[in-house]
N, C-alpha and C positions, 0 to 999 in steps of 0.2 A: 650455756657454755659448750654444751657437748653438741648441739648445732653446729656451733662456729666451728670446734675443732674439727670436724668433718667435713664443713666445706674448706677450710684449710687445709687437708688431705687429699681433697679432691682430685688436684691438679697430678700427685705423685699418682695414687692410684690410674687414671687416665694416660698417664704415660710411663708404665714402667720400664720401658727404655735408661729413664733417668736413672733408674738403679747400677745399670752398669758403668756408668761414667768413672763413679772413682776408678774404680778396676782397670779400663781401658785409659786415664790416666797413667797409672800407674804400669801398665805393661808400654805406654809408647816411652816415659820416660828411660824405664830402666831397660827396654831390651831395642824400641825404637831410635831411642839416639844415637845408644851404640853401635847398630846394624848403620845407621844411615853415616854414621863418623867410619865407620871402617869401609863401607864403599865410594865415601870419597875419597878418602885415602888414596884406596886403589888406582883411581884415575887420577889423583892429583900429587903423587908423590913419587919421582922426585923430580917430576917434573906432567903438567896436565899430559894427558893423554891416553893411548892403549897401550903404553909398552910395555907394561906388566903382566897384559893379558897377551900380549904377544911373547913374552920372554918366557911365559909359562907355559904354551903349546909349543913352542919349537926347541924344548928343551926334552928330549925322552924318557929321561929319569923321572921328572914330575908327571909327565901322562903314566909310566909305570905304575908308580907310586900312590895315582886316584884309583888307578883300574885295580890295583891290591886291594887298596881303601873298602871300595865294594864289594868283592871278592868275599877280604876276613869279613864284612859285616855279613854279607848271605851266609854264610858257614857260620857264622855266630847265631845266626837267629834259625836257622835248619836245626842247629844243636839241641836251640833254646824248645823250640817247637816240640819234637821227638823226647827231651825229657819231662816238658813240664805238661806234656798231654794227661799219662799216666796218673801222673803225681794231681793233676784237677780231676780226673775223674775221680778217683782213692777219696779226694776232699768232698767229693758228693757220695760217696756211698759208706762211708765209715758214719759210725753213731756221733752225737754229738763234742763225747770227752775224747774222741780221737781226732776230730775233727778240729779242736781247738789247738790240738797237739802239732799237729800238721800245719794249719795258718800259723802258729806263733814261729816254728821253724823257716816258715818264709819271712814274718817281719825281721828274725832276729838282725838276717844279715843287713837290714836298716840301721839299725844301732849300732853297726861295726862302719872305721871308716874304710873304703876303698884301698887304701896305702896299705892299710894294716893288711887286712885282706887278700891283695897283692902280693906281698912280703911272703903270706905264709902258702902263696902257692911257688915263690924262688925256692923255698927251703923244701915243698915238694917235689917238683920237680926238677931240680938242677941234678947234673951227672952222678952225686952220690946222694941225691936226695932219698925220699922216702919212699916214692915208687921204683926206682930204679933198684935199689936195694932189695925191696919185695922181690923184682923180676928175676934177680941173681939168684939171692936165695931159692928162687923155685927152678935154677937151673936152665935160664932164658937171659938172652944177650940184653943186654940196659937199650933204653931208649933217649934218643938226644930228642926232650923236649924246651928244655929253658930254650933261649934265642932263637928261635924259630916258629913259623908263623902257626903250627899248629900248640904247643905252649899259650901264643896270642890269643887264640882261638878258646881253650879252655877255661884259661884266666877269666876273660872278657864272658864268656856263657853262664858262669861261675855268678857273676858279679849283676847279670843281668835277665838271671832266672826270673827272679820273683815279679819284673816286669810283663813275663809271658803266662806267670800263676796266676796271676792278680785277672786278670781279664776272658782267662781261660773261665775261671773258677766262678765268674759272676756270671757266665752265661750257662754253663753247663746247668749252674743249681738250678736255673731256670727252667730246668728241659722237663716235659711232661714224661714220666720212667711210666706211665701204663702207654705209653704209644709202642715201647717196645715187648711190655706185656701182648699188646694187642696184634704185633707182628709176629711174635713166636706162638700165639694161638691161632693164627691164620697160616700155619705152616714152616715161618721162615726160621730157620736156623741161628743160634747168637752171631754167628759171626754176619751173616747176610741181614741181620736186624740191626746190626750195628752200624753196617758201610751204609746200608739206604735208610736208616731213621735217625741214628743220633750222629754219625755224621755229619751228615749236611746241616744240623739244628744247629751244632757247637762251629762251625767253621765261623759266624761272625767274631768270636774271642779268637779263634783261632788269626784272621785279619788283623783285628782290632793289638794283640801280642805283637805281631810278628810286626806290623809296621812302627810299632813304640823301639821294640828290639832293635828294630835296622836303623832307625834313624838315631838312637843315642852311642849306638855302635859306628859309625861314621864319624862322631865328634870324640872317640874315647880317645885318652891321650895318657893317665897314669899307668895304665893295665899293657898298654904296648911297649912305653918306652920300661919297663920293669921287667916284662915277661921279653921283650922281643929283642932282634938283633938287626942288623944292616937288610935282611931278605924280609924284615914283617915290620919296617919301616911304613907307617900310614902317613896320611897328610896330617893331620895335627901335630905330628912331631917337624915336621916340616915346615910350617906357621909358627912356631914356637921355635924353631931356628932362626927364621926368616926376624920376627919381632924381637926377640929375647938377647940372639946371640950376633946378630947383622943389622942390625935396627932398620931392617928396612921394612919398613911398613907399607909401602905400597904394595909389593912384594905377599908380602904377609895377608896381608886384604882382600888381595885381587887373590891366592886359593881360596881363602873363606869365601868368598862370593862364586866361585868357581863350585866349591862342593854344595854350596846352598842351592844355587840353581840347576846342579845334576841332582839334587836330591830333589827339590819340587817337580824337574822333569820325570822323572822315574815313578813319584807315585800319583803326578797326571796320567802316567801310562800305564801302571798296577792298580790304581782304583777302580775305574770301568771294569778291568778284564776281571778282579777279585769279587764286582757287583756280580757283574753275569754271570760266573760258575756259581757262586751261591744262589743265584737265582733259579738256575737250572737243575745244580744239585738238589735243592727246596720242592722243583717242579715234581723232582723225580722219587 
């Protein structure tokens, strides 16, 4: 019996390819049909052809409106970068019950929704919110953060921290700490031990963050249209005009295809250049 079922196995083990099929079912259904129903769309509503793609480049507001798009997402993810460095190294050198204390403050904001979230940075910073109140009291002019794109920007960094900890924090742990034993015994000073050894070791999280960051920061749509006003206008609120409130869905389509293919072009163009500094940094 235990013959047979083994050569009854055989064929899976031989080809474990076959293991990915469901999965790969499963993402053409649910993210493939949809992708490929909204770029027909594009072309075939409301009538075949390009003029959707044409009524999108000749209108300046919409080209505005992408080049923001990008814009708030690099500022969102420079943000992300800059805070959640600190905060992954902290996560490699505290003992282990600080260390839990620290990861569980990143998953917490998993368990809260976006909205809520949201919400409770309007109630920050709006005109008499809780910062601006702070600033008064210390005797400092308020700051107009709610409806404008830096509000956008904090909201959204806010929301999309723990995407830049999470990746930060699995390669850092990985880094060998007597290589910078071995640099500070060889002469080099912390700070010179740091730019030329752990450095260049942590930049793969440091990539592997920042492009998670900027690509879900391009598609955010609650965090702007809550925090933002007419000047930090993205394209997803744009698409969500377009389908929602004009039912025009070729319209609608033809941006999602639009920012999907400036975003594949972008990181055809950032992945080489992000290889080779790491490479070089690594050399050095």
């Amino acid at each position: 019996m235990a013959i047979a079922r083994q050569r009854r196995l055989r064929p899976l083990s031989a080809y474990p390819s076959l293991l990915t099929v469901p999965a790969v079912l499963l993402l053409i259904l649910a993210m493939g049909y949809p992708l490929l129903t909204v770029v027909v769309r594009s072309f075939a509503e409301p009538s075949f052809g390009l003029q959707n793609y044409v009524w999108f480049f000749s209108t300046p507001a919409n080209l505005t409106v992408l080049a923001r798009t990008f814009s708030i997402a690099a500022w969102v993810t420079l943000v992300c970068v800059i805070a959640a460095y600190p905060y992954a190294y902290l996560m490699t050198a505290v003992g282990p019950k600080w260390r839990l204390v620290l990861i569980l403050c990143v998953l917490v904001p998993f368990w809260v929704s976006g909205v809520v979230r949201t919400l409770a940075w309007v109630v920050l910073l709006q005109d008499s919110g809780v910062i601006n109140t702070a600033l008064q009291a210390l005797g400092l002019d308020g700051i107009k953060l709610i409806r404008t794109p830096l509000g956008v920007v904090i909201g959204m960094a806010q929301v999309l921290l723990p995407f830049m900890i999470l990746p930060l924090y699995s390669v850092m742990r990985s880094i060998d700490l007597r290589l910078i034993q071995a640099a500070r015994s060889l002469g080099a000073n912390p700070v010179r031990a740091f730019w030329q050894i752990y450095l260049p070791l942590s930049l793969p999280g440091v990539f592997a963050g920042a492009i998670i960051v900027f690509i879900l920061s391009l598609g955010f749509y609650i965090t702007p249209a809550l925090l933002g006003g007419p000047r930090s206008t993205m394209l997803s609120t744009l698409v969500q005009n377009q389908v929602l409130s004009l039912l025009a869905w070729g319209r609608g389509g033809a941006m999602g295809v639009i920012l999907l293919v400036a975003t594949f072009l972008l990181l055809a163009i950032a992945a080489p250049l992000m290889r080779q500094r790491h490479k070089q940094a690594s050399r050095n």
